[in-house]
Every structure is written in structure tokens, then in C-alpha cells.
N, C-alpha and C positions, 0 to 999 in steps of 0.2 A: 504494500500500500504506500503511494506516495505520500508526499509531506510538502503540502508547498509553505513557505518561513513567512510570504508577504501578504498570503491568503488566508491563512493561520492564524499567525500571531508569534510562530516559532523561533527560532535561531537552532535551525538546521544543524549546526557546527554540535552545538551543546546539549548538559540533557537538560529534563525539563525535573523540576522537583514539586512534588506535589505531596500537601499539607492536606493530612484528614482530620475536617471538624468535627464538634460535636454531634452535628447534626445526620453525619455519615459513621456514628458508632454502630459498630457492627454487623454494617457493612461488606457483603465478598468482595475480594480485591478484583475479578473480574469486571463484578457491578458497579463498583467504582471509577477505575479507568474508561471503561466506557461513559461513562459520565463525564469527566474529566477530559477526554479524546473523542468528540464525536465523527471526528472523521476518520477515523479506525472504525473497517468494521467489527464487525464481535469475533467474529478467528484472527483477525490479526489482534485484538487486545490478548485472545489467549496465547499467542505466539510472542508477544513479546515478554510474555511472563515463563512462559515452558524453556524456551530459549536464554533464557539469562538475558535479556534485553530492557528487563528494568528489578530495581532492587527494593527491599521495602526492609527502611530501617538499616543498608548497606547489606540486605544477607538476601540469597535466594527463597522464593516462598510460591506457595500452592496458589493457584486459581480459586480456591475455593476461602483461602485465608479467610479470618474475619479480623477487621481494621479497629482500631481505636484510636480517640482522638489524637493529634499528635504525631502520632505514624507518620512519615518520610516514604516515598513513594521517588524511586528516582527511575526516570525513562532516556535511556539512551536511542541517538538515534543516526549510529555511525553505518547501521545496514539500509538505510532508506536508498531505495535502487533508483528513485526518479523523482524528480520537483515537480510534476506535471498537476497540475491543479484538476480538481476532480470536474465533470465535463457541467455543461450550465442548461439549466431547463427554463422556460419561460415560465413567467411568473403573470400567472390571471387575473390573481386577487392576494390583498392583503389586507390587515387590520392590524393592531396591536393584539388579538387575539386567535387570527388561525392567517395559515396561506396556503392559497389552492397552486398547482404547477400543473402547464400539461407535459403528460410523459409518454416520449415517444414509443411506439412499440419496439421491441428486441431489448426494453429498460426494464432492469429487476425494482420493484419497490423498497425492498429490502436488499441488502449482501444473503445469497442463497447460492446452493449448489456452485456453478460455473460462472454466474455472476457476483462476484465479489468486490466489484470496484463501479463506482459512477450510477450508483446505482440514487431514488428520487431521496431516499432520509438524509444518505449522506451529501449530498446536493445541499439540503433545506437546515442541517446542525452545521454545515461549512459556512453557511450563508451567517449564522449568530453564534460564535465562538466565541466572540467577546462576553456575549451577556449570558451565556450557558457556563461560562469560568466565572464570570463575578456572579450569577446565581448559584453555584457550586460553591463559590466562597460566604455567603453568606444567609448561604441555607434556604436560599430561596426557591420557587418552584418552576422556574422557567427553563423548559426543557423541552423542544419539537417534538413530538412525534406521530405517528398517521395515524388519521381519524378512519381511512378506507386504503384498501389495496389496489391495484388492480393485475392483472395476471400480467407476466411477462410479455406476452405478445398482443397484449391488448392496451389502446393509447387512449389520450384523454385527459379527465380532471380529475385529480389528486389531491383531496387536502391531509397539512397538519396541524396540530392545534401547538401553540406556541405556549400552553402552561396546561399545569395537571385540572384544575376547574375549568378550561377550556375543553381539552378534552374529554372529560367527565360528561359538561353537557351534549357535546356535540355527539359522543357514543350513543346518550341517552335520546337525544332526538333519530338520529339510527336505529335505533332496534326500534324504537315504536315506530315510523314508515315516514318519520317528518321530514326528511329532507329525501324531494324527488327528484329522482334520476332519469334522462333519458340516452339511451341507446342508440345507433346507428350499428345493424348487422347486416352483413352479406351471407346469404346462408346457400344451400347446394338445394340446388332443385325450384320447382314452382308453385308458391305456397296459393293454395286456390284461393282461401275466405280474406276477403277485404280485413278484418283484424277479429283475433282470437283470444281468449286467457287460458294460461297454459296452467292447472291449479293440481299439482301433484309436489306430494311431500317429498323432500330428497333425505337420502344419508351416502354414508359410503358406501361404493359401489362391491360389494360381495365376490366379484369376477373379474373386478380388475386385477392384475399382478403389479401394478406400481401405487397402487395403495391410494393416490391421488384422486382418482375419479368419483364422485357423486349418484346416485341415477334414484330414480322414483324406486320408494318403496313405501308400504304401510305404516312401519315404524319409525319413518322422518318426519324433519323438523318440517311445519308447513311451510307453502312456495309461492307464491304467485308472480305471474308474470303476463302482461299485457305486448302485444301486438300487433301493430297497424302497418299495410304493403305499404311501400313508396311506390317501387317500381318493379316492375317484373323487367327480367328478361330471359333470352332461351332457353339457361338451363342452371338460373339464380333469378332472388330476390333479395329485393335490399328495403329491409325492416326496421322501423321505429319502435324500439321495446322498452319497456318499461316497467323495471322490476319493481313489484309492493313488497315485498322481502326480501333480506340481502342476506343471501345463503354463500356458501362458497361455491363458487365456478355454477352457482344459478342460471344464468339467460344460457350460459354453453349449455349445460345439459339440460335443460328443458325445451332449447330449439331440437335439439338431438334426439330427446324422446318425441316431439311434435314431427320427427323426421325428416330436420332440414336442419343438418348441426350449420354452422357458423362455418363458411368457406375458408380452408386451410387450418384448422383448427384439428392437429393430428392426433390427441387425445382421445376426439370425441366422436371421431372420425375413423378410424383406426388405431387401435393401441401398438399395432406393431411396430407402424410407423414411429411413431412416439419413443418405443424403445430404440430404434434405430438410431433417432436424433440424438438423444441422450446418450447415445453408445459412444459416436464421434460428432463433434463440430463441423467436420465438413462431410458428413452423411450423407449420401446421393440419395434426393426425394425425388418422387412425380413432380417432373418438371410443370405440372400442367399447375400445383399446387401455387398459390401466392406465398411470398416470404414472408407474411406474417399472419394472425390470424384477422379476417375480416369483423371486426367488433372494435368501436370506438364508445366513450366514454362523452356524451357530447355536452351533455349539460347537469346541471344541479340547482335545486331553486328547493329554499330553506327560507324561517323565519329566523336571523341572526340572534344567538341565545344571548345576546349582550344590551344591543342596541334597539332590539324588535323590530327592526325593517326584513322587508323581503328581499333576498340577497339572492342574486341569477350570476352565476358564473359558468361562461360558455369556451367550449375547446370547437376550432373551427377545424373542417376536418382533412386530418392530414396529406402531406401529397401522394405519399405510396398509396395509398385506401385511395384518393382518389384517382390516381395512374388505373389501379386494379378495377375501377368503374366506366374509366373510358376505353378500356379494353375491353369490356364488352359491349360499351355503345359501339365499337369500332365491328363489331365481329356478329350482330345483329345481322 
């Protein structure tokens, strides 16, 4: 993981010593440094602890340590392979209490599996370094993190709530359906009905081998999901959905059980495929597939839990997704 010193706050050359308050008694050293280094993701803080790359108190110590006040935290940082500043996402909306980005598809929301760099938190804890160290020194509660996900290959609006009572409400207007979302999906095939609601429980998928998948069953959490054509063409539809639940991988697999998964979408679509990609990076797919999955994140429209206005932040939609629309106006 790089380290850039002017976008930071670092001196690259030295290490960094960090002083644990009262407020982080007892604390794991893990949970800490990650506090303390938001631009680290979570394997490189435990890496630079497994590796002798920072000391606590001058002595080697566990990931799991528990800290007390006082404790010396010292992080060297003579292995940083590159200064490259972590890459920049456009920014929708802000407030003193949340900010939305859109992120492009092939972007991890998190550092996961193969994506562990450039990924949208660590974008949005680079962007307040400053105030996430002097909230860490002074015990305060300001600290980024995402209010929603969105899957690796699916782009859009992203928000994070910039404190712990920001996020609290913004989860809570979530679960109960207050802030609505609308979809732009490409899906495979010709959906007949001008618009449907797709109302089946999901859990985990019982038959998948990667453990990942969702699918309708009796014993899931409830779903809904709404439906309306834009446009038809030959041998796709491109659909305004609009989940009233926010399951995991929801509109994917319930356009999949309605029979028209989400074009390019190898999961949900074929699981082999899917294992294939994940085997290698440069995987040979059906070239007929698009390189990412068609599903955009387009809008979000909330009563802002602070100020009471009605708050619309829109992602316009991307050029791949729209290349992959005039290729089929083209082929009509």
C-alpha cells in the first residue's frame, strides 16, 4: 500500500509514533491503527504488525494486543514501495455530515479479495486525515464510513456518513425503506410486462459453491423489488428498478429468478464462469459478455436526518454502460 507524505500528512523518510488515549483503552492494536491509518487497508495494518513494521512500546506485539493509555505505537515506513496517491472518485454531494461519490465499476467499496488498493473508503478516510487524527486524539467520533455498498462491478452513488450518529441514523432510515433508490439495469432477454414487482424472500443460495450467491427461498429475509421497461431491444432490456429492500446482491438475483439476470453479470448468470474469473485476472470470457456488469446505481432521494430537506443525489450514467447501449442501438 502506498503512502503518499503531501496527501497524508506523512514524512515518508520517518516513522510515525502514535499515542493511545484514554479513550482507546482496551482497544486491539489492529483496531487501533486502523483508526489511526485510514489509508491502510485492514491487511496491510495487519502486515505491518506480523512483519515487525511497527513497535508498541519498542517491543514486537500480536494483532490482537489490547492497548492502554499511554502505549507508544511506533510505525515504520522504510518498505512503502510507491508515493502514488490512492486514485480520486467524484464527489456528488457533501455536508458536514455524510458524502455521497460515484464509483466507477471494476471499484471495490471496500479493500476485499484482489482489490486491495483504490478502493471508494479508502478514497473518502484519505480525503479527512486530518480530522480523523485530531478526532482520534481527542476522542472524538469522526470517523467515515459507508452507509451502502455497492458490488464490485456495479457503479453509481455511494455514500459515507462522516460520524458515528450520522451513521446510526442514516442505517436506521435504511432498513426501514426511507431512503429511495433507483436502478438503471441491462438485463439478457425480453422482458414482456411494461413493469412488475418481483416479491420473493432471499437467503443464501444452498447450490452455490462460492458461498456468495442469494436466491428465493421460504426461509429468507423479505425482498421487494419494483420494475418498469425503458427500452426493449433484440435480445435485452434496459430496466428502471427499484429496490423497497436492501438485501444483498437483491435486484441481481431477483432479475435472475424473474429470468432476465443483469447482462454480464457472471454470478448470476453462470457460476462457472465466475469461478473462472476468480481463478485468473486475465481469464478468457465470452467475448460477447460486456466488461462489467450492466446495473448502475442512478439515484437516491432521502429526507436528510439533520436538516429535514429532501436530499436527491444523482450518478449520470457512465460511458462504458452507455458504449454497451449504443451497441445495441447500433446492431438493431
Amino acid at each position: 500500500m502506498s503512502l503518499d507524505p503531501e496527501v497524508r500528512g506523512f514524512d515518508a523518510t520517518a516513522p510515525s509514533h502514535l499515542t493511545v488515549e484514554s479513550a482507546h483503552n482496551g482497544l486491539r492494536a489492529d483496531a487501533f491503527l486502523a483508526l489511526a491509518l485510514p489509508c491502510l487497508s485492514r491487511t496491510r495494518v495487519r502486515q505491518k504488525i506480523q512483519t515487525g513494521e511497527s513497535f508498541l512500546n519498542g517491543r514486537r506485539y500480536a494483532t490482537s494486543a489490547r492497548l492502554r493509555p499511554g502505549d507508544i505505537i511506533t510505525v515504520f515506513w522504510t518498505s512503502i514501495p510507491s508515493s502514488r496517491p490512492c486514485r480520486r472518485f467524484e464527489i456528488l454531494y457533501e455536508d458536514e455530515h455524510i458524502i455521497a461519490v460515484d464509483k466507477p465499476a471494476g471499484v471495490a467499496s471496500h479493500p476485499t479479495g484482489r482489490f486491495q488498493r483504490d478502493t471508494v473508503i479508502q478514497f473518502v478516510r484519505e480525503l479527512f486525515v486530518a480530522e480523523i487524527r485530531a478526532s482520534l486524539g481527542s476522542a472524538g467520533e469522526f470517523y467515515p464510513r459507508l452507509v451502502n455498498r455497492l458490488d464490485v462491478f456495479t457503479s453509481g452513488v455511494i455514500f459515507a456518513a462522516k460520524t458515528d450518529n450520522a451513521l446510526r441514523r442514516m442505517q436506521a432510515m435504511a432498513a426501514c425503506g426511507k431512503i429511495k433508490k433507483k436502478y438503471l439495469a441491462l438485463v439478457d432477454g425480453v422482458v414482456a410486462e411494461e413493469q412488475c414487482r418481483i416479491d420473493l424472500p432471499l437467503g443464501s443460495d444452498p447450490s452455490s459453491s462460492t458461498r456468495l450467491r442469494v436466491a428465493p427461498r421460504e426461509d429468507g429475509l423479505p425482498s421487494v423489488t419494483d420494475c418498469i421497461v425503458l427500452r426493449r431491444f433484440e435480445a435485452h432490456t434496459l430496466l428502471a428498478v427499484f429496490p423497497r429492500s436492501g438485501r444483498q446482491h437483491q435486484i441481481r438475483a431477483h432479475l435472475s429468478a424473474l429470468g432476465h439476470p443483469v447482462w454480464g453479470d457472471l454470478l448470476y448468470k453462470d457460476e462457472s464462469l465466475f469461478l473462472e474469473y476468480q481463478r485468473s485476472v486475465d481469464a478468457k470470457l465470452d467475448p460477447s459478455f460486456p466488461c462489467r456488469h450492466c446495473l448502475h446505481a442512478e439515484e437516491s432521494e432521502f429526507v436528510h436526518p439533520f436538516t429535514g430537506e429532501t436530499t436527491i443525489v444523482r450518478s449520470a450514467l457512465p460511458a462504458d454502460f452507455s458504449l454497451i447501449i449504443k451497441s445495441l442501438d447500433i446492431n438493431q
